[in-house]
N, C-alpha and C positions, 0 to 999 in steps of 0.2 A: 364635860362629858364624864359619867362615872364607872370608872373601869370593869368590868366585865368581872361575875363570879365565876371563882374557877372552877365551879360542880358545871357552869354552864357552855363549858368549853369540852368539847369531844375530846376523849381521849387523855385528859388532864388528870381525871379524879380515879385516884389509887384503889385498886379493886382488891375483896376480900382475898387472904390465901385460899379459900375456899375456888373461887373463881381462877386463881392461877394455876394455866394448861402448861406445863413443863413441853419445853420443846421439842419434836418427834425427830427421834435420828432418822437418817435416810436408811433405806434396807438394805440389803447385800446384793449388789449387782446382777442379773441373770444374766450371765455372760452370753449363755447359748441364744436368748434373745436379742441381745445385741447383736450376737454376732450376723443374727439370720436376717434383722432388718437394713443390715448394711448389708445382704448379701455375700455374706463371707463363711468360708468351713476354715479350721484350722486341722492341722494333720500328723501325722507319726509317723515315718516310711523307715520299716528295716528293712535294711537293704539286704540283708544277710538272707531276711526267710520270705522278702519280698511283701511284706503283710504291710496293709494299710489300716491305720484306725484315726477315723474319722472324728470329729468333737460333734456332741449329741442333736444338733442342729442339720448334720446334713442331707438329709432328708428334705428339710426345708427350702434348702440353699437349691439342692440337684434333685427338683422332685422327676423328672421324666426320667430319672435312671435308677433301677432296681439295684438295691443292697449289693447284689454279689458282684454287678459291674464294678464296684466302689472298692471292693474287699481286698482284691491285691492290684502292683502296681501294673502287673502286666496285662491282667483284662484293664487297667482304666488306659493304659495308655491306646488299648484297640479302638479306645472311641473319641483320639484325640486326631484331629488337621492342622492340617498339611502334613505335618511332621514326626507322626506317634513316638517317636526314638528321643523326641526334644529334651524331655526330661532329664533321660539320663545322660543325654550331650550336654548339658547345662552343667552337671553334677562333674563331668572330667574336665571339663573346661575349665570348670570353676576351682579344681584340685590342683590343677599347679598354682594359683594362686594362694592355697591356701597352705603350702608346703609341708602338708599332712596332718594339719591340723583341724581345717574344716575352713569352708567359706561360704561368704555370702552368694544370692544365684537372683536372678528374677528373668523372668522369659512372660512368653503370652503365646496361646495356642488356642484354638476351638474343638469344642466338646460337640460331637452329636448320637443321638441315643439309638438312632437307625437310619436308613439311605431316605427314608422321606422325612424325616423329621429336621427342624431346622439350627443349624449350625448356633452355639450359646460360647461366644467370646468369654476365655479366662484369663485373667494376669495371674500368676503364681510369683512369691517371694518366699523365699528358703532359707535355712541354712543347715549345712552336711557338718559333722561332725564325723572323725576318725576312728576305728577299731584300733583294736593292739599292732597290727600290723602296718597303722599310718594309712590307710587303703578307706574311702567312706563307707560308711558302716549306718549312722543313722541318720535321717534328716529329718528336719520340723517344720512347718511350715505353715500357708495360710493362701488360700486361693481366695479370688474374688471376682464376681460375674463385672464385665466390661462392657456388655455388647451394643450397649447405648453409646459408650463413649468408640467403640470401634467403628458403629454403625458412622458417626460425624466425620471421625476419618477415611473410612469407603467414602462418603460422600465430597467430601473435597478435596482425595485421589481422583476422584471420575468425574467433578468440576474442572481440576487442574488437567484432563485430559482429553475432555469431549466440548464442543460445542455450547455456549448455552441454551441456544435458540434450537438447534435441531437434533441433539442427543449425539450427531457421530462426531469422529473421531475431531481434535482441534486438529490448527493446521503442523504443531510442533510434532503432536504423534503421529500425526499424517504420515510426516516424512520418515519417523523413525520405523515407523511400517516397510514404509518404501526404501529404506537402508535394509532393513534386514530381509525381505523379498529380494534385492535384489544380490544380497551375498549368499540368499540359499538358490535360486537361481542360475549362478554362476557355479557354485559346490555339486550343483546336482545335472548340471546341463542342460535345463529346461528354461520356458520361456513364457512369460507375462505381460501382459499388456499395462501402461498407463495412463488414464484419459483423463480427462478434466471437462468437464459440462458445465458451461456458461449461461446464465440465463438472459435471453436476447434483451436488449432495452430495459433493464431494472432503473435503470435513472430517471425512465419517463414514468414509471410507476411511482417511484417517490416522489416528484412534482405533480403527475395526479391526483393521487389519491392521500399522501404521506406515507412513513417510512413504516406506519404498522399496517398498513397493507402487505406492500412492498414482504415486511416481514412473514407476514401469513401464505405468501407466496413461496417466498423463500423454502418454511417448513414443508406445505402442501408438495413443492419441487421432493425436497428432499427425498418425502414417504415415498413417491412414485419411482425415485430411481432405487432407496432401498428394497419395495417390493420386488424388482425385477433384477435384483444380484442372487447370485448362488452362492450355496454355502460353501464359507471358505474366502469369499473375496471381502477384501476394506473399504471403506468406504468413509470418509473425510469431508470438512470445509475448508475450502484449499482456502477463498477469502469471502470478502462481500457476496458477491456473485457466483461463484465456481464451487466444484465439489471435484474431489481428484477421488479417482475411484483405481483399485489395485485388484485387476482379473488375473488368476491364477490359469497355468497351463492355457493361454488364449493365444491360436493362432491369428495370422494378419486376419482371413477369412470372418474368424472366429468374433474378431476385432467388430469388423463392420456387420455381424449378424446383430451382433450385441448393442452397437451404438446405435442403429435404426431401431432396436426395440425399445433405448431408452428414450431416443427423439421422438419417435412416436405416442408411445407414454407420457411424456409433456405436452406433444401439441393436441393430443387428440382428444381431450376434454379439457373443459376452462376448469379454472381455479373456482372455486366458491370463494366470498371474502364478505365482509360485513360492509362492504361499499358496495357488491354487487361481484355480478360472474367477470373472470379478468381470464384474458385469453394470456396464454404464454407459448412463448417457442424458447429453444435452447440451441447453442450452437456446441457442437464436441472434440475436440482436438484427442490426437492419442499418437503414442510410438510404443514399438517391441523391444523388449529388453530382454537379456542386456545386447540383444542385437545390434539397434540404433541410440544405445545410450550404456554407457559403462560404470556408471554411476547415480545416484540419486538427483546429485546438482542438472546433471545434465537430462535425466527424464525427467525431471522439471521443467527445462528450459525448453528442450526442443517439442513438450508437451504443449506450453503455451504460444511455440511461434506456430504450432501445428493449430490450435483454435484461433490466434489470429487470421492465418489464412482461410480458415472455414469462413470468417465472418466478413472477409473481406469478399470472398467466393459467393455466395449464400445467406444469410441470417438462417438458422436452423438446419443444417447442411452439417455432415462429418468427413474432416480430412485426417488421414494417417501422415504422420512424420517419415520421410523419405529424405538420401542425402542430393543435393542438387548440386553440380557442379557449379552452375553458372552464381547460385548465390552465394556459394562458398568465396568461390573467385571476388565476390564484390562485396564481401564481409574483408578480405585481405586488404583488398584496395581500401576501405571506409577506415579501418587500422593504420595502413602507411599513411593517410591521409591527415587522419586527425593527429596522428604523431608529427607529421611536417608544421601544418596550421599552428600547434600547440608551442613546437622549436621554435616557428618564425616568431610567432607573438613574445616569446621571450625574449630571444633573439632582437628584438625589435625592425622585427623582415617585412613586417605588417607598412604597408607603405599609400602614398595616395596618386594618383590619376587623375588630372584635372580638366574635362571636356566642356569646349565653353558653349553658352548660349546666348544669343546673337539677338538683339534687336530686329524684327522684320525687314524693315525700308532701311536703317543706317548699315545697317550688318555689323554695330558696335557690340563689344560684350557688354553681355547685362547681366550674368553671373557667371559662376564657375561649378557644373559639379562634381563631387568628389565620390574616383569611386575607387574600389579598397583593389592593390594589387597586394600579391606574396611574391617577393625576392626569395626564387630559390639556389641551391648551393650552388647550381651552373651558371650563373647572374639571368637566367632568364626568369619573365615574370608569369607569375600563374594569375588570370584576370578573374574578375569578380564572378561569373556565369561559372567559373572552374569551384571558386568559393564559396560563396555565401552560400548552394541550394544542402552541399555537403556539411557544411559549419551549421545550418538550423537541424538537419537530420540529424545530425550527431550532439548536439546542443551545445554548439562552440559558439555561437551565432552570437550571443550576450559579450561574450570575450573578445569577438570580433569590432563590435557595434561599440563596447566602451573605448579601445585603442581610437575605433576612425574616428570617434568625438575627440578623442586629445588630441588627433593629428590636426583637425580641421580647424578648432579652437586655436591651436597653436600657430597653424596659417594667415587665419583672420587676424589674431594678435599679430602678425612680423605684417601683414601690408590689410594698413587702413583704409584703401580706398577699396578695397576690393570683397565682394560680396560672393558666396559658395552655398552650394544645399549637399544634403548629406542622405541617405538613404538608410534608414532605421528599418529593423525586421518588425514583424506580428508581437513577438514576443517581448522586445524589448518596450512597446509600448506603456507595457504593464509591470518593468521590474522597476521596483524599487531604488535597486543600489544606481541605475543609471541617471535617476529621477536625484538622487545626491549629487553625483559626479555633477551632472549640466547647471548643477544650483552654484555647487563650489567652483565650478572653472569660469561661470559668469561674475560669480562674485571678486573672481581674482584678474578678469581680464573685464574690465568697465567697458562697454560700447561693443561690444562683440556681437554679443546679443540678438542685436537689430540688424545684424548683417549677415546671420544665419537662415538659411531655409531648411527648413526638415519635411523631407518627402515621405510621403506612405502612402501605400498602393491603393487600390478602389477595392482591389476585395478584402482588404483587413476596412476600411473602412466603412463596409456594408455587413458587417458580422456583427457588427456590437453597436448600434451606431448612438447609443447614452454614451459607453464605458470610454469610444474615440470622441464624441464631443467634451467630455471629461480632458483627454489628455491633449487635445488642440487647444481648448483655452488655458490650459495651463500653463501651455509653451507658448502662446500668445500674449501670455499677461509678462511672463519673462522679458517678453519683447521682440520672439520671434516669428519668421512667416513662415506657413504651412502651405503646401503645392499637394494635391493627389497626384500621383504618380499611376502610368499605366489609364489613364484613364479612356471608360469604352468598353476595358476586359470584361468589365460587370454588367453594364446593361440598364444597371437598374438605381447607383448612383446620384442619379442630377436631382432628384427631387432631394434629397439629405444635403446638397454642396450649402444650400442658402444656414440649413439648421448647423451645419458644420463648423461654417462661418469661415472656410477656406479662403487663402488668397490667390494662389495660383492651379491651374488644370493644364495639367502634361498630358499629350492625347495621346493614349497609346501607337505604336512606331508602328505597328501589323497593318493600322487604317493607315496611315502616313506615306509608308515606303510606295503603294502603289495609285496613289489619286491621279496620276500623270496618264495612266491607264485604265483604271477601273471608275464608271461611274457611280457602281454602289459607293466607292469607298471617299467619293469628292461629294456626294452627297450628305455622306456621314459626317463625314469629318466638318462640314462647311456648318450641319445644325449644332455641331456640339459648339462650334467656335460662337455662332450665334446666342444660344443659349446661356452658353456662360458669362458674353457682354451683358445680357439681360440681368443678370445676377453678378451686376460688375464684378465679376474674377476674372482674370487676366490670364492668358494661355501660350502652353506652348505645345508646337509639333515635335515631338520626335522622329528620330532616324529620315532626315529629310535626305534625299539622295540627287536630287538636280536641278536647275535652274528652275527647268518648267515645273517641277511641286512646288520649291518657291514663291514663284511668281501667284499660284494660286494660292498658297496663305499667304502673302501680303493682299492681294484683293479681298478675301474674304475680313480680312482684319485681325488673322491671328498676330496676336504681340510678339511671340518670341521663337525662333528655329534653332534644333540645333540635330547633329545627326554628320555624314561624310562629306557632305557640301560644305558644310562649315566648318570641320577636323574634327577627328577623333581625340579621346583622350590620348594625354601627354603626361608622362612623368616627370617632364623640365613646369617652371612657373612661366605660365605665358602670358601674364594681365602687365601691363604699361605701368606708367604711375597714376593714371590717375581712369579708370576703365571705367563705361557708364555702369549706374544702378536700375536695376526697377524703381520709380515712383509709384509713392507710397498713392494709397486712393485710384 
């Protein structure tokens, strides 16, 4: 291939002097142009005669402000916010720094050119230099329009403090509202109301429609109770659901004029929504302060037990906070209470009770159940009816339910002939850490297992009844048996015992105590026994009380009794060496 002539190459071939352009210097900077497209003036401030001289751009920079505003420092600072004085605070502030020699300054203030025109963010940087006397004399400096970049600061000041979804207050300034109302309040002797407005059912609106509905309701709430505040009150997202609203000078009276206009205001037209018109109602709690609340924390607190109450009273309905003896009294006691529960469980006070049950026809035991005493400090014992309803209210009930598993485990492990059930809460069905514990203590005691029963009631049973067939075959596959407990209280049960896949049915004690007497209740009692042979599960009576109920569950064919006829729980071990089991099938 033959190389390329170099006339043929761009750029190669040396051109006449004639054709060579000598290189153009660049030209002398237009400062004042520069300056004006960055938006910037530079300045000269004597301090002595007060005279401002501006660099020849400013006009450019400050066009809505006439020459003479500009001229000295004291007409410019009259058209300076918040602060007109800032300048020359800057200037003394910045003089002991500068130990009378001058110093550096920078501040930021807004400019505006009259009461309608709008507010023009400046950053100013400086520096003061000293007269003969060491005292600032000149300064130089250079202003620069920000209001773009202040404008982004407002805006995520008033993100970090409002709402996203519905422009008012978050719930952090909520409160700091509600601190400061309630220390002017207090300062001044007057009194304020705070409520909080719920909206009824938002959870079913989410599983309807989804949560951008839900949300359009949310805001539409919002507008309707902002419309009907007066000026002066706050108004907040307390959370999801609620709005905590802050009425000034509002008596009780005052309270309930005002919450029926805003319950009304929600229920009394629907929502529009892009799913369609959505009806809502709201329920409203409120207390007087600092009458019924002495502080923030606490008009919070007894704000929302005051809209629990409404919704427990009503769905849509407003109750005022008021003090009640009787609940006070039973907040004391829920205190001592859960402070004993909490010692014994330490303590290791936590103990078991073991009431047996009884083969029909032999009247041998066929297991043991275990039910939870408290050893208290006088050695008497506090029974399970005293405990467990208080330990789930208080949410002790998990702390309770892991101890009785070690105890019960630990019983089966010291005598192997002998078979126990256990009564597990609602809650514990579904925790986790207890779903460890029963894995790890089967793991360390081999054969245990199959010799446990775990009871739970008919109405946690009929609440979920996927999430309970979930957690029966899990403790099935372990190796344990499952009984319904209480069974009857619900009604509605036996058709789930077969999906369940139950093994044993405890017929509630309420039909039981009285067949000896009541035909409804021999009638009752005698189908369920039937029915559940049909769906071979295995039963038993509770709280059997005499010969003659006996005698009529062993004719009917109930498997097993247990109840005062056949002894109460004991805190001694009452099983033999060697006591019957249920057979398995």
């Amino acid at each position: 291939m033959a190389a390329a002539h170099p006339s043929t190459i761009d750029g190669l071939i040396p051109r006449s002097p004639s054709e060579i352009v000598a290189p153009r210097k660049p030209s002398r900077p237009d400062a004042s142009a520069i300056l004006s497209a960055l938006g910037q003036a530079t300045f000269v401030w004597d301090l002595v005669t007060d005279a401002l001289v501006w660099s020849d751009n400013v006009a450019a920079v400050f066009p809505e402000f006439p020459a003479p505003m500009l001229a000295t420092a004291n007409d410019f600072e009259k058209l300076i916010e918040p602060q007109p004085g800032i300048r020359r605070d800057a200037i003394v502030s910045a003089s002991a720094k500068g130990a009378g020699r001058g110093a550096r300054y920078q501040i930021e203030y807004g400019l505006r050119a009259s009461t309608t025109a709008p507010v023009i963010w400046v950053e100013e940087s400086g520096f003061w230099s000293a007269g003969a006397d060491g005292e600032p004399a000149r300064v130089v400096g250079i202003v620069r329009i920000n209001s773009d970049h202040h404008a982004r600061e407002e805006q995520l000041q008033k993100l970090s403090q409002h709402d996203p979804l519905t422009g008012e207050l978050n719930r952090s300034h909520l409160v700091v509202s509600l601190t400061e109302m309630m220390e002017e309040a207090t300062r001044f002797r007057s009194s304020f109301a705070f409520m909080l407005v719920g909206i009824d059912h938002l959870s079913r609106l989410n599983d309807a429609f989804g949560f951008d509905v839900a949300d359009e309701v949310i805001l539409d709430v919002a507008k309707r109770i902002r419309a009907r505040l007066r000026g002066g009150d706050v108004m907040g997202r307390f959370s999801g659901n609620k709005f905590g609203l802050i009425l000034k000078n509002c008596t009780p009276d005052d309270m309930n004029i005002a919450a029926q206009r805003f319950l009304a205001g929600i229920r009394d037209e629907v929502v529009p929504t892009k799913s369609g018109p959505v009806s809502v109602t709201a329920s409203i709690g409120a207390v007087n302060a600092p009458r019924y609340a002495r502080n923030a924390e606490e008009a919070m607190s007894r704000t929302q037990e005051a809209l629990e109450m409404a919704k427990a009273r009503r769905r849509g309905s407003f109750t005022m906070w008021r003090p009640n003896v009787e609940r006070d009294a039973q907040r004391r006691v829920n205190i001592r209470v859960t402070d004993e529960i909490v010692t014994a469980l330490n303590e290791r006070r936590i103990v078991m009770a073991f009431e047996p049950v009884v083969d029909t026809r032999s009247r041998k035991p066929a297991f043991y159940e275990c039910l939870v005493r408290m050893r208290r400090d006088d050695g008497q014992f506090s029974l399970a009816p005293d405990i467990v309803p208080v330990a789930e209210k208080l949410g002790l009930i998990r702390l309770v339910d892991h101890r009785v598993l070690e105890l019960v485990i630990a019983e089966l492990a010291d005598a192997p002939g002998v078979q126990m059930s256990l009564n597990i809460s609602p809650d514990t069905t579904m925790d986790p850490d207890w779903w460890s514990s029963i894995e790890t203590l089967f793991r360390a005691h081999p054969g245990v297992a199959e010799r446990m029963i775990v009871e739970i009631t008919e109405t946690v049973a009929i609440q979920d009844i996927d999430d309970v067939r979930g957690f029966v075959t899990r403790l099935k596959n372990l190796g344990c048996w499952i009984a319904i407990d209480d069974f009857g209280a619900g009604y509605t049960s036996f058709r789930n015992l077969r999906k369940l896949g139950v093994d044993i049915v405890k017929i509630d004690g309420a039909f039981v105590q009285n067949i000896a007497r009541s035909s409804d209740d021999r009638a009752f009692v005698q189908t369920l026994i039937d029915l559940a042979h049909r769906l071979d599960i295995k039963t038993v009576a509770e709280w059997v009380q005499d010969e003659e109920a006996a005698s009529f569950l062993r004719d009917w064919g109930c498997d097993y009794i247990q109840g005062r006829l056949i002894g109460l729980a004991s805190a001694s071990r009452p099983w033999g060496p060697q006591p019957a089991r249920i057979a398995q099938g």
